[in-house]
C-alpha positions as a Markdown table, in Angstrom:
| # | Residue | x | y | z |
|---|---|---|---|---|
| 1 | Unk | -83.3 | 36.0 | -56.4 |
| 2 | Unk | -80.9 | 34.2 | -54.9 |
| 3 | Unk | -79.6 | 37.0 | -53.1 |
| 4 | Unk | -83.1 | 37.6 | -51.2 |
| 5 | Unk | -83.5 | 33.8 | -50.2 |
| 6 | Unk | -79.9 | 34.0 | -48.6 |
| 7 | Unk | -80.6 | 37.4 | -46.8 |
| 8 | Unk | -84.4 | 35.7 | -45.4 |
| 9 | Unk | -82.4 | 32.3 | -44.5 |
| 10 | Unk | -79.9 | 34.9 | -42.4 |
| 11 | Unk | -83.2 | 36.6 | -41.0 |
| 12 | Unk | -85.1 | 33.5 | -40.4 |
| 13 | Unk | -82.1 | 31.1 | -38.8 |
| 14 | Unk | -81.8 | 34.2 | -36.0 |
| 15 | Unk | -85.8 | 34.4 | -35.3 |
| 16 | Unk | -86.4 | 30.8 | -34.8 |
| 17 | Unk | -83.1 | 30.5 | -32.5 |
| 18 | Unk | -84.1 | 33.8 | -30.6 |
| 19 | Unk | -87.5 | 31.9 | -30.4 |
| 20 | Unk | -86.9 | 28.5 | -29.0 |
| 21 | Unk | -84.6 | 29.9 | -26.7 |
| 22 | Unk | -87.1 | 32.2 | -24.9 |
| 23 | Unk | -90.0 | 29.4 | -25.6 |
| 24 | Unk | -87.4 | 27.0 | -23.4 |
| 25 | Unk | -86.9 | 29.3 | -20.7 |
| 26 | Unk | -90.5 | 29.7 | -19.3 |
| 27 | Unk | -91.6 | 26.3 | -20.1 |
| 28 | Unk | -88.4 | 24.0 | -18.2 |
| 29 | Unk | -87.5 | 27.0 | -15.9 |
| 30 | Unk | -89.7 | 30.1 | -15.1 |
| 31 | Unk | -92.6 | 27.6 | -14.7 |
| 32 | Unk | -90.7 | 25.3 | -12.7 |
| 33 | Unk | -92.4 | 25.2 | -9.0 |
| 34 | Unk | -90.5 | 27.3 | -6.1 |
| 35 | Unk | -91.5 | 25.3 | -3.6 |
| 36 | Unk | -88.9 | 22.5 | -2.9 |
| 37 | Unk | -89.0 | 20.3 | 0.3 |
| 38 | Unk | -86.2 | 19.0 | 1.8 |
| 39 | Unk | -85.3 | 15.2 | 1.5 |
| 40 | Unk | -86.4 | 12.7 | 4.9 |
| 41 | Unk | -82.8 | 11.5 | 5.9 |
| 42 | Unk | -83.1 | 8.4 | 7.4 |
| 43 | Unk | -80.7 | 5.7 | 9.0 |
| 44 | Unk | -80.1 | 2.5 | 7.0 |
| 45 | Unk | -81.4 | 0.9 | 10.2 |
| 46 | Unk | -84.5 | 1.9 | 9.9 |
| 47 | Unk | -84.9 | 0.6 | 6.3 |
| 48 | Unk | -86.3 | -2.9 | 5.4 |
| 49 | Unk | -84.6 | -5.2 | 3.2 |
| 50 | Unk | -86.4 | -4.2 | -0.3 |
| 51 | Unk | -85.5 | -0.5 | 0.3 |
| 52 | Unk | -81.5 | -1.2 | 1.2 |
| 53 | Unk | -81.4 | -3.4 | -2.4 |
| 54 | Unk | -83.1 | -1.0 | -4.5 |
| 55 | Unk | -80.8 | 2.1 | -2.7 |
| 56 | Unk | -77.7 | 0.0 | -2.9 |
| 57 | Unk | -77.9 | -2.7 | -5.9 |
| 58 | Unk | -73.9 | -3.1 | -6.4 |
| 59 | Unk | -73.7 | -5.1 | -3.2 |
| 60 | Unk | -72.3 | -8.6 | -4.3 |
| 61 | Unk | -75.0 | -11.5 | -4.2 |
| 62 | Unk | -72.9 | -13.5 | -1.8 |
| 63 | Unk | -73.2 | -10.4 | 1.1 |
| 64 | Unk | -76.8 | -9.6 | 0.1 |
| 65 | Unk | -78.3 | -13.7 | -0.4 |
| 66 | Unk | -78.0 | -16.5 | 3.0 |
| 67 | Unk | -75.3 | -18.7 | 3.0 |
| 68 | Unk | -77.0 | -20.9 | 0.4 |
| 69 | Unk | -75.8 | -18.2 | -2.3 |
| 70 | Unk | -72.7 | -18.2 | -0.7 |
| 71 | Unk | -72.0 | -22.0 | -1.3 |
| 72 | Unk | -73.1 | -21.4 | -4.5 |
| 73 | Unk | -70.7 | -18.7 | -5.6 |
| 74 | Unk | -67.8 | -20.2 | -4.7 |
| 75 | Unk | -68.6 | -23.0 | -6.4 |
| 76 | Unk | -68.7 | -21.0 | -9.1 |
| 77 | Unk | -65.0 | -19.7 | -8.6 |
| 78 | Unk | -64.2 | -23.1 | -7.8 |
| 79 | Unk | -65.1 | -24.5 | -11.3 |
| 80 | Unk | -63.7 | -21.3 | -13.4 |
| 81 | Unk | -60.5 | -22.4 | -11.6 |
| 82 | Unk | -60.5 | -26.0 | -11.6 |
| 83 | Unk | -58.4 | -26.5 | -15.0 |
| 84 | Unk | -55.7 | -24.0 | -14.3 |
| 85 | Unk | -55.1 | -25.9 | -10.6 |
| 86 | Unk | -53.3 | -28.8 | -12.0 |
| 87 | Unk | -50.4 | -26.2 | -13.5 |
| 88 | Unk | -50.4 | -24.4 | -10.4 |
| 89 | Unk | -50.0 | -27.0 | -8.0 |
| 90 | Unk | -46.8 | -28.2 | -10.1 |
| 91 | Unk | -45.0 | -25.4 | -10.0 |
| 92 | Unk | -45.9 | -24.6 | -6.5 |
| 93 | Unk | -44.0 | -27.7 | -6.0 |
| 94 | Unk | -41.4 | -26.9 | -7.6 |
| 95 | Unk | -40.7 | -23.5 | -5.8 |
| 96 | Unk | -41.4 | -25.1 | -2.4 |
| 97 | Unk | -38.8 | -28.0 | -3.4 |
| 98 | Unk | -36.0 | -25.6 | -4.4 |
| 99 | Unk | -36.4 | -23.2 | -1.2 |
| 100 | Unk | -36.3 | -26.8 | 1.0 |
| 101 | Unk | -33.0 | -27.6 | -1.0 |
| 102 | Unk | -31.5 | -24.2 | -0.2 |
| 103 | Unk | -32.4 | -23.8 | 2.9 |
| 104 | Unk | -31.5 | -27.4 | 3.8 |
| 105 | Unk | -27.6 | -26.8 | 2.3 |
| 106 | Unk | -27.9 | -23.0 | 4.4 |
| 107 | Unk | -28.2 | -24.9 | 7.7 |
| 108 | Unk | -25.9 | -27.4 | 6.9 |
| 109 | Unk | -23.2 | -25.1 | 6.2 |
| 110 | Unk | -23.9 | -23.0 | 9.3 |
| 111 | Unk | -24.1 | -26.1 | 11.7 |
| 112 | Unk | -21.0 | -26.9 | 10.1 |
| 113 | Unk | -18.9 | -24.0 | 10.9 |
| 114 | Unk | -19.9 | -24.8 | 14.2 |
| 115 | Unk | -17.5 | -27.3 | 14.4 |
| 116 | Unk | -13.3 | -27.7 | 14.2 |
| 117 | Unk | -13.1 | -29.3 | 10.7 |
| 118 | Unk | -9.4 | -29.8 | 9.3 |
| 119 | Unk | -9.3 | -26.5 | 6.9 |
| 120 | Unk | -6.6 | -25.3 | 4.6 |
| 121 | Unk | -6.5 | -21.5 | 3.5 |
| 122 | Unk | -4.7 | -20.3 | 1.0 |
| 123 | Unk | -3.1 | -16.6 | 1.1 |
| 124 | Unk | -0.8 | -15.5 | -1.9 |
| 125 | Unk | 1.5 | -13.9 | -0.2 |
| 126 | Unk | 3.6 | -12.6 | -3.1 |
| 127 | Unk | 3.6 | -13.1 | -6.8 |
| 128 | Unk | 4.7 | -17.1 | -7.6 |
| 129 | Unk | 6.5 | -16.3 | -10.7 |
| 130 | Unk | 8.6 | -13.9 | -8.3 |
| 131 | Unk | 8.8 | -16.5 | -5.4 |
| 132 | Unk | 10.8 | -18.8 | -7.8 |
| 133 | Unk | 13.4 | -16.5 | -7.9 |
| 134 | Unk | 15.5 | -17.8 | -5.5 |
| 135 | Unk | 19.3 | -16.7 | -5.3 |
| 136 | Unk | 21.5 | -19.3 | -7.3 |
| 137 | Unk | 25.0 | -17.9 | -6.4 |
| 138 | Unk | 26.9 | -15.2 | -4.8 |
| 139 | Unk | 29.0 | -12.3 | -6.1 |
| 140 | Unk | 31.9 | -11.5 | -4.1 |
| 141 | Unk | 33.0 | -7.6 | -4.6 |
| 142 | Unk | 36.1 | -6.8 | -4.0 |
| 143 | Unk | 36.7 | -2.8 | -4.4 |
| 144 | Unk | 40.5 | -2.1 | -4.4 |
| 145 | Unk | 41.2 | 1.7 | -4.7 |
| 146 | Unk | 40.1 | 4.3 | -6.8 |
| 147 | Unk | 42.7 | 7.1 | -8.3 |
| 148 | Unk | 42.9 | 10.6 | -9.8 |
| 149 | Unk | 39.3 | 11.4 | -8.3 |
| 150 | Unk | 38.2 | 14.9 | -8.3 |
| 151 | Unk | 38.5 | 17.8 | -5.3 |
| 152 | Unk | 35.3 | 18.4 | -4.2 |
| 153 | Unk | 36.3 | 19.9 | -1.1 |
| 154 | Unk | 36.8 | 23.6 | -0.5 |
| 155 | Unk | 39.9 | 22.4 | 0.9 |
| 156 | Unk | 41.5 | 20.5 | -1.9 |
| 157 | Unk | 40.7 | 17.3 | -1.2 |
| 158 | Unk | 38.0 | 14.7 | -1.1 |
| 159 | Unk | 36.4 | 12.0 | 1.5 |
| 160 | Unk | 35.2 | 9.3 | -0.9 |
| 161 | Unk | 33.3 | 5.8 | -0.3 |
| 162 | Unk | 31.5 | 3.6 | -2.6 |
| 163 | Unk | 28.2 | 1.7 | -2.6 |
| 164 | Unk | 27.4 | -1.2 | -4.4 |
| 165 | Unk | 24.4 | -3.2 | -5.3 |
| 166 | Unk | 22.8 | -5.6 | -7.9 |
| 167 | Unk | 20.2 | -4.4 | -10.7 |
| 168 | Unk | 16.8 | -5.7 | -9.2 |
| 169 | Unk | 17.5 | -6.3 | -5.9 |
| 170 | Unk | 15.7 | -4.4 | -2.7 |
| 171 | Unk | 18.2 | -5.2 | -0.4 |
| 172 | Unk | 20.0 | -1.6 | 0.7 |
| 173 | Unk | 23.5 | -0.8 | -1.0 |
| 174 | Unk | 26.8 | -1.9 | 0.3 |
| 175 | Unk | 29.2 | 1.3 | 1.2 |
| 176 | Unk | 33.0 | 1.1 | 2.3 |
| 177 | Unk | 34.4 | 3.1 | 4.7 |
| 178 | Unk | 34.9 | 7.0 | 4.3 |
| 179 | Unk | 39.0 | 7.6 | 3.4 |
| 180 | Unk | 39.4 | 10.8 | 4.5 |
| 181 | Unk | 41.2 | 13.7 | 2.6 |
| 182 | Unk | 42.3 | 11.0 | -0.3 |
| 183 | Unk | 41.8 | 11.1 | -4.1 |
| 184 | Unk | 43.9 | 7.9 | -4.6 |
| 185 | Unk | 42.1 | 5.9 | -1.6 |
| 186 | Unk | 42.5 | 2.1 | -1.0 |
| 187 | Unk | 39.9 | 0.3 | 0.6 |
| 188 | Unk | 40.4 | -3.3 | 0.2 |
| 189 | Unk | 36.9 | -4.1 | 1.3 |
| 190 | Unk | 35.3 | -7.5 | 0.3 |
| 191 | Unk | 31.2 | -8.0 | -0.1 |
| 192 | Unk | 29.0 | -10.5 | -1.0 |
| 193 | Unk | 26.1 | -9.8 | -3.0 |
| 194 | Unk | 23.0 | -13.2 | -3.5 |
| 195 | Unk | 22.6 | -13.4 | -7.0 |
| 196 | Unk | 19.0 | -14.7 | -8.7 |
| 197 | Unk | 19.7 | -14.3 | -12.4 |
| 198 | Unk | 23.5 | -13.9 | -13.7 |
| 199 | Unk | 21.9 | -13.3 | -17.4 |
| 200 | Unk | 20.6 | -10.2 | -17.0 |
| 201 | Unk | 21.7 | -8.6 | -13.7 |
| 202 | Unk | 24.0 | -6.0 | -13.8 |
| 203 | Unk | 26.8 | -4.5 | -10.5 |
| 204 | Unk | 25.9 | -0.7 | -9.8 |
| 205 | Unk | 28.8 | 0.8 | -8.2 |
| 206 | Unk | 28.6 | 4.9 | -7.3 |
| 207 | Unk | 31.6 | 6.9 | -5.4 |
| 208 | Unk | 30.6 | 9.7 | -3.4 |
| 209 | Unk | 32.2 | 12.7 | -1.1 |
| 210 | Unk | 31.0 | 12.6 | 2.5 |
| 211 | Unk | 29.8 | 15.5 | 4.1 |
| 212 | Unk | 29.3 | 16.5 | 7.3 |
| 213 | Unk | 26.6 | 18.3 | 6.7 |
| 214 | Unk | 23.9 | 18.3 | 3.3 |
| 215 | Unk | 24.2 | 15.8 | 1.0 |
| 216 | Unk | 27.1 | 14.1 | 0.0 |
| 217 | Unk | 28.7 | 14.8 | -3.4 |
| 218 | Unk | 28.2 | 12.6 | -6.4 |
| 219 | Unk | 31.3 | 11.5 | -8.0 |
| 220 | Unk | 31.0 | 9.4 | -10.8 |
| 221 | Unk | 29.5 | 5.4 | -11.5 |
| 222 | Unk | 29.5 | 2.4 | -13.9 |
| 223 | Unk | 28.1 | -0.8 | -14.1 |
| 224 | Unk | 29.3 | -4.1 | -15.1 |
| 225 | Unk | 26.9 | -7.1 | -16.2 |
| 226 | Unk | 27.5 | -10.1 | -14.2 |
| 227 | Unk | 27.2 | -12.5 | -17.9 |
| 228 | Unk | 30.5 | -10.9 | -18.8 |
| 229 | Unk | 31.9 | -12.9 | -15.7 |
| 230 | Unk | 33.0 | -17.1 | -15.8 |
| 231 | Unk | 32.4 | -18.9 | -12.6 |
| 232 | Unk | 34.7 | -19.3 | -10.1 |
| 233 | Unk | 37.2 | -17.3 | -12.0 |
| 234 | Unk | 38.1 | -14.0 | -10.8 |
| 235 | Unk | 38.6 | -11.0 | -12.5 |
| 236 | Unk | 40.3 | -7.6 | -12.1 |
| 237 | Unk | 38.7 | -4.8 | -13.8 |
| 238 | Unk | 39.6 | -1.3 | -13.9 |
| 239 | Unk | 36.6 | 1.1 | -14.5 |
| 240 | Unk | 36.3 | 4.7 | -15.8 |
| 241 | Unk | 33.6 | 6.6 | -13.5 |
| 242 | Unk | 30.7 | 8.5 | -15.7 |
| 243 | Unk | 28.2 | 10.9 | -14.9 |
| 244 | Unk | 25.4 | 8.6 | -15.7 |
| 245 | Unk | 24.9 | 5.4 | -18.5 |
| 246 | Unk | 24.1 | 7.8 | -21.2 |
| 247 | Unk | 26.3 | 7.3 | -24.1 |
| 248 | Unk | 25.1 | 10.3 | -25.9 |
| 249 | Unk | 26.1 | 12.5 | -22.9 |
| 250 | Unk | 28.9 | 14.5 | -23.4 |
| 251 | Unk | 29.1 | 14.9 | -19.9 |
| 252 | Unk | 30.6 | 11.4 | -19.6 |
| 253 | Unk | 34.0 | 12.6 | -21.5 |
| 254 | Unk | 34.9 | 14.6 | -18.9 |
| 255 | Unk | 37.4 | 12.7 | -16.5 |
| 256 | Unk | 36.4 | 12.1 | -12.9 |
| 257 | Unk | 39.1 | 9.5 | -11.7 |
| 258 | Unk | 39.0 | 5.4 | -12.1 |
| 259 | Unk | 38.1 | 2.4 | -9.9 |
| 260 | Unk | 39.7 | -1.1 | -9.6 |
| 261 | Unk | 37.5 | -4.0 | -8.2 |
| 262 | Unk | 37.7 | -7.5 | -7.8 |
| 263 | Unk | 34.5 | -9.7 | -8.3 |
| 264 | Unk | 34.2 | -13.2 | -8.7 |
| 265 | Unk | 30.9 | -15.2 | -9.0 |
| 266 | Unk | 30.1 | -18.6 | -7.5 |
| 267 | Unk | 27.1 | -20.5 | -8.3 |
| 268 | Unk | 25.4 | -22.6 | -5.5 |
| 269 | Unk | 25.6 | -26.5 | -5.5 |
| 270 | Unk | 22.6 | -28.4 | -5.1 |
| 271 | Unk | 23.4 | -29.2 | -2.0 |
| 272 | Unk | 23.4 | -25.1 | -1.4 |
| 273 | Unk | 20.3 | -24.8 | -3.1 |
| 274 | Unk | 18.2 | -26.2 | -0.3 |
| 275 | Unk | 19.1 | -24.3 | 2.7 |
| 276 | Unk | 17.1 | -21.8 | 4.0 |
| 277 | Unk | 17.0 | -18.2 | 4.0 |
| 278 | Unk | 18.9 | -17.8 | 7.5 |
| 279 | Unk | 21.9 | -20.1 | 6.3 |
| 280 | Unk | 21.7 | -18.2 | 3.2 |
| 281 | Unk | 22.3 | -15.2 | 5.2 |
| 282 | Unk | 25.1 | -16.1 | 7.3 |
| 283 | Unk | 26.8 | -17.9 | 3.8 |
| 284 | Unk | 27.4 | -14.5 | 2.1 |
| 285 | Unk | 28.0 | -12.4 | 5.5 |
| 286 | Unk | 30.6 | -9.9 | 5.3 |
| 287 | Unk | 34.1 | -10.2 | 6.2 |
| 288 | Unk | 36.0 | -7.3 | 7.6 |
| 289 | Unk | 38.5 | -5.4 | 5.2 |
| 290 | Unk | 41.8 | -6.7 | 4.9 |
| 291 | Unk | 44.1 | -5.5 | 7.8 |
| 292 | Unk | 41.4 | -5.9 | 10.3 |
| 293 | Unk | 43.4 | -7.3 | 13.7 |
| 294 | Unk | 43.0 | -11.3 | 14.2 |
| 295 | Unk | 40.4 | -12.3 | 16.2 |
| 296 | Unk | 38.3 | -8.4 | 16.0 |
| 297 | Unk | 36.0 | -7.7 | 13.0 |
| 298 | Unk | 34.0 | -4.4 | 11.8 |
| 299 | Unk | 30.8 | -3.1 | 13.3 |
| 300 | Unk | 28.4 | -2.0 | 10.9 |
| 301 | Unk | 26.4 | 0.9 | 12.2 |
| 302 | Unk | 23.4 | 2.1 | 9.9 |
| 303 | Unk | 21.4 | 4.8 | 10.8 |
| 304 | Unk | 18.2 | 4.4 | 8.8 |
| 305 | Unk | 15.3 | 6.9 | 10.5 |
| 306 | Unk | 13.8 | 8.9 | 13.7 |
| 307 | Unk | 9.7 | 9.3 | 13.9 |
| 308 | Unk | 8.2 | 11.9 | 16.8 |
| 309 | Unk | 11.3 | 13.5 | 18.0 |
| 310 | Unk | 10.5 | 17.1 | 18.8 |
| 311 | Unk | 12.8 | 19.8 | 20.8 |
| 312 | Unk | 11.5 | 22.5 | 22.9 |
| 313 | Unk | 13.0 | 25.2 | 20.7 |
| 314 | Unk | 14.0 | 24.0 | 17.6 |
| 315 | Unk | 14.2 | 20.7 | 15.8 |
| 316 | Unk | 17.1 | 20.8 | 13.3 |
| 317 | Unk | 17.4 | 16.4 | 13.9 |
| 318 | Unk | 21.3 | 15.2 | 13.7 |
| 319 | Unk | 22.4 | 11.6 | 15.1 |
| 320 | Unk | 25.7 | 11.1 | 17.5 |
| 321 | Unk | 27.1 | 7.6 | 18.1 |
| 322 | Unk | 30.1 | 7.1 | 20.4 |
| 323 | Unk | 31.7 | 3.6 | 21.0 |
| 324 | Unk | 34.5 | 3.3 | 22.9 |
| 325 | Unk | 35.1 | 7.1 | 22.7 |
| 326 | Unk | 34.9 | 7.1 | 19.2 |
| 327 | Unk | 32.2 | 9.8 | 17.9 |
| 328 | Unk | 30.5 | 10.0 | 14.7 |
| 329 | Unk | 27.8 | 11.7 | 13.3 |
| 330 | Unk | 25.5 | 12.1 | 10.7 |
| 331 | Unk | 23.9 | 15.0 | 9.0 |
| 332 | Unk | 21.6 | 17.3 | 10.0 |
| 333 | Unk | 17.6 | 17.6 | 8.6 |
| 334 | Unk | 16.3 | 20.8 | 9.4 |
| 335 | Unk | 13.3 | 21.2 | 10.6 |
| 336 | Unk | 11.3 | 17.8 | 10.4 |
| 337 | Unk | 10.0 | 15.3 | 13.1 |
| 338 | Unk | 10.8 | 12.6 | 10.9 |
| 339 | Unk | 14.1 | 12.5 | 9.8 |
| 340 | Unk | 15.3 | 9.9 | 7.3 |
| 341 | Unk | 19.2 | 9.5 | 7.0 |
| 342 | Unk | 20.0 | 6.2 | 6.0 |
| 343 | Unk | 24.1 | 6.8 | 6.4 |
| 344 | Unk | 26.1 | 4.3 | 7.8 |
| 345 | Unk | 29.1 | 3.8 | 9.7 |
| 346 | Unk | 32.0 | 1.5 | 10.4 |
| 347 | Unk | 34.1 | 0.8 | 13.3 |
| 348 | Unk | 37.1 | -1.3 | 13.7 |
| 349 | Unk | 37.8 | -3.4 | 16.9 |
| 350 | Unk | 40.8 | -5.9 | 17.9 |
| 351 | Unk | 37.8 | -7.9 | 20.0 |
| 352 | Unk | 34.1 | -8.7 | 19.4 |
| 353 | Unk | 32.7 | -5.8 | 21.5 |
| 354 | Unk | 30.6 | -8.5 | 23.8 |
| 355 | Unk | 30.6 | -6.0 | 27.2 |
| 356 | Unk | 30.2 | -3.1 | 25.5 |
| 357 | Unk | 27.1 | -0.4 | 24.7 |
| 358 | Unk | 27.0 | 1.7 | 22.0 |
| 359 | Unk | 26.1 | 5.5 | 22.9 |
| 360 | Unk | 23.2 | 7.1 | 20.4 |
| 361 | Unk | 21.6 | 10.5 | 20.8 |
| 362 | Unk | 19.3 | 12.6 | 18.6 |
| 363 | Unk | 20.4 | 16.7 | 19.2 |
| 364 | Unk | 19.6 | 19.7 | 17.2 |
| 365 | Unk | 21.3 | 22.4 | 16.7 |
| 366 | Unk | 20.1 | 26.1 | 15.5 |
| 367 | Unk | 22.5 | 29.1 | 14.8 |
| 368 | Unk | 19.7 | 31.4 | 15.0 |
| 369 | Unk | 18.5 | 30.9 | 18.6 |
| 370 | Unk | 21.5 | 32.1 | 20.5 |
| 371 | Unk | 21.2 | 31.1 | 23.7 |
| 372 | Unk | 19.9 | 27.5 | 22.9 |
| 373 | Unk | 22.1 | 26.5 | 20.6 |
| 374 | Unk | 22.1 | 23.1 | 21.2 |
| 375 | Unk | 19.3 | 20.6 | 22.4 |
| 376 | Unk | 19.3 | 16.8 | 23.4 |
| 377 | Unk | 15.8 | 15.1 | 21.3 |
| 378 | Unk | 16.5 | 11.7 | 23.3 |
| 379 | Unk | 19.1 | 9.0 | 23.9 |
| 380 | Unk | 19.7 | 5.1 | 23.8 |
| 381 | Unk | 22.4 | 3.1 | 25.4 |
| 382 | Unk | 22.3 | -0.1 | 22.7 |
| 383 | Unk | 23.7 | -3.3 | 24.4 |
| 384 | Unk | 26.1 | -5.3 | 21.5 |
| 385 | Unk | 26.1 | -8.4 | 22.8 |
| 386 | Unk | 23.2 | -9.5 | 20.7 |
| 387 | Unk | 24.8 | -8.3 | 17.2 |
| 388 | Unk | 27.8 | -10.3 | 17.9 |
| 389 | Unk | 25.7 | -13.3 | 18.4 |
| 390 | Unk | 23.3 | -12.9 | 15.9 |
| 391 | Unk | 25.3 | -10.9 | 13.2 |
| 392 | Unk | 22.7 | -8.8 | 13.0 |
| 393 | Unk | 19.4 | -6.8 | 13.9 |
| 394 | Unk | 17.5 | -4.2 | 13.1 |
| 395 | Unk | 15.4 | -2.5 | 15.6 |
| 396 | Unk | 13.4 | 0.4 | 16.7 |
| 397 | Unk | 14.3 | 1.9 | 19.8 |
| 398 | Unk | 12.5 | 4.3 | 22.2 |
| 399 | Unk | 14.4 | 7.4 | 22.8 |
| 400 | Unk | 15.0 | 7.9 | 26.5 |
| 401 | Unk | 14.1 | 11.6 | 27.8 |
| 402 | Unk | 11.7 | 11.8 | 24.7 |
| 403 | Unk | 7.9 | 11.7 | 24.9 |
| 404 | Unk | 7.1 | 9.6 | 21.9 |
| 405 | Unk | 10.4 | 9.4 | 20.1 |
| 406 | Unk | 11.9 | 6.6 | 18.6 |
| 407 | Unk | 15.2 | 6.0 | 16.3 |
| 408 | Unk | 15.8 | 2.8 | 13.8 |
| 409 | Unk | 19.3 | 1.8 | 14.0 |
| 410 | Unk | 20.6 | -1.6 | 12.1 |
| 411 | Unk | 23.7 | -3.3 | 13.6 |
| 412 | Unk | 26.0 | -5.5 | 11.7 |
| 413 | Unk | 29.1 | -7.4 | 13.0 |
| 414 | Unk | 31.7 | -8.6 | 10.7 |
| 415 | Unk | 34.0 | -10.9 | 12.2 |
| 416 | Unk | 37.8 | -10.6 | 10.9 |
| 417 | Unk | 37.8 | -14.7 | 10.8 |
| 418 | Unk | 34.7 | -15.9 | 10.1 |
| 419 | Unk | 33.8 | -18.7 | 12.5 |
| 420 | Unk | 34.0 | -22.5 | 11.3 |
């Protein structure tokens, strides 16, 4: 039975749908009329007042009502409001007294500036705790001789100097003078070195073998620490020279010759403490080497670097300097613009060389181009009048015959009896 009354309720759910659906059709859409007339558009202008409220009733009542309803609506918002204004008001004056402040203290700074108000600025130039390092005393370096150095040359022989400096100093190196063809030279040159901290400095001496060309050959080196010395006291030490400070190196076992130097160390008085850089200077300047003639001295030639010189066919830069017919020269740089050499040179007069000029020219020289072997870069005539007042400069000079070159040349005069 129940089977029937589910297949009828299956039957009967599809009729009645099937029904109402055609039933809904011709009552709501088939009988609907066809004939449809289109709407009167009108302007708003020509509408009274009654139709514009009815057609538009979201209009606000203060645009729609006299000024009557106006009044009265903002009264309204006026007393919805009125608890809340006290708060507002205070912090409104709080704001407003602030930005009166700051813009008060703004133009009084700017008016200020206006005017020349005593001002201090204060630049760091340099680290304080390094500014306190001032030198205390001065080590004078004598080097003696060296002997049994090693040939370096093809020839048998050997053209050694020396250069000596202190551990944590930026000053350049102190060099001797070039003994030709010796391995048992004798200099018997005297240097003074400005000492800031005899505790922990130490003396870096290195020989080496000039070359006329390349770089010159490394010789051997030591170093001696400047607390193994008493004031005042001088001492004469004999040094082995090493390959390098590496006690584990078995390269160092190998002999390369011995140095004898002289050094003393003299602290400043307090009296010395206070003088200024300048009489610093001229405290610890050079003397000449012993058996300089009386009343002559040594002048110090370095030849630290070139910028913009360029040749025509080749630029292979190499420095010439000829004083009183006296040439020298230093080595060549292939093939740069901007040739650093830092080398120096020493020459020996019986006279301060007042009247004189010292001759400097940049050439370069190239084995390949045949016919242009040789090429002048530019030339300066150097005036030493100024170096035997001064002691010394350091200067940058423009190259004559050179479009943009220019050569830095430091000049140092050591008088044989230094003047009192």
């Amino acid at each position: 039975m129940s089977f029937f009354s589910t297949i009828f309720g299956f039957f009967g759910f599809g009729i009645g749908i099937s029904f109402g659906l055609v039933a809904g059709y011709f009552l709501f859409i088939y009988s609907e009329s066809a004939d449809v007339k289109d709407p009167e558009i009108q302007p708003l202008a020509n509408q009274d007042s009654e139709t514009l409220q009815r057609i538009i009733p979201e209009i606000p009542l203060w645009i729609k009502n006299p000024d009557f309803d106006r009044v009265d609506w903002l009264n309204r918002l006026i007393e919805y409001m009125w608890p809340y204004l006290n708060k507002v008001s205070t912090v409104c004056l709080k704001y407003v007294w602030l930005l009166y402040y700051y813009f008060q203290e703004l133009i009084k700074d700017q008016v200020a500036n206006m005017y020349l108000w005593p001002k201090t600025l204060d630049v760091q130039i340099m680290d304080p705790a390094k500014a306190m390092r001032r030198a205390i005393g001065i080590l004078v370096v004598k080097v003696v001789r060296a002997m049994k150095l090693k040939k370096k040359d093809l020839l048998g022989a050997s053209d050694p100097y020396v250069k000596i400096k202190l551990s944590g100093d930026n000053m350049p190196a102190k060099k001797t003078t070039v003994k030709h063809k010796n391995l048992n030279p004798e200099w018997n040159e005297e240097f003074n070195l400005l000492v800031k901290d005899p505790e922990t400095q130490t003396l870096e001496f290195e020989v080496y073998d000039w070359e006329q060309v390349g770089r010159h050959d490394f010789m051997g080196m030591n170093v001696v620490a400047l607390k193994e010395l008493k004031e005042e006291e001088t001492k004469v030490i004999t040094l082995d020279l090493l390959k390098n400070m590496d006690p584990n190196d078995g390269a160092n076992d190998k002999s390369r010759g011995q140095i004898v130097m002289e050094l003393t160390y003299k602290a400043f008085k307090e009296e010395e403490m206070g003088k200024g850089f300048e009489e610093t200077e001229m405290m610890m300047m050079d003397k000449a080497p012993e058996g300089t003639p009386p009343g002559g001295g040594l002048l110090v030639v370095v030849v630290h670097e070139a910028q913009d010189v360029e040749g025509k066919y080749h630029t292979n830069p190499q420095v010439r300097l000829i004083f009183r017919g006296e040439e020298r020269k230093t080595k060549h740089v292939k093939k740069n613009r901007d040739p650093r050499w830092e080398e120096e040179f020493q020459f020996v007069v019986e006279e301060p060389p007042t009247n004189d000029k010292l001759h400097v020219e940049v050439v370069s020289t190239s084995s390949r181009n045949l016919l242009r072997q040789k090429e002048s870069l530019g030339y300066a005539d150097i005036s030493l009048a100024d170096v035997v007042t001064n002691k010394r400069i350091n200067e940058r000079y423009h190259l004559i015959d050179s479009k943009n070159g220019r050569l830095q040349i430091e000049l140092m005069w050591r008088p044989s009896q230094p003047a009192t």
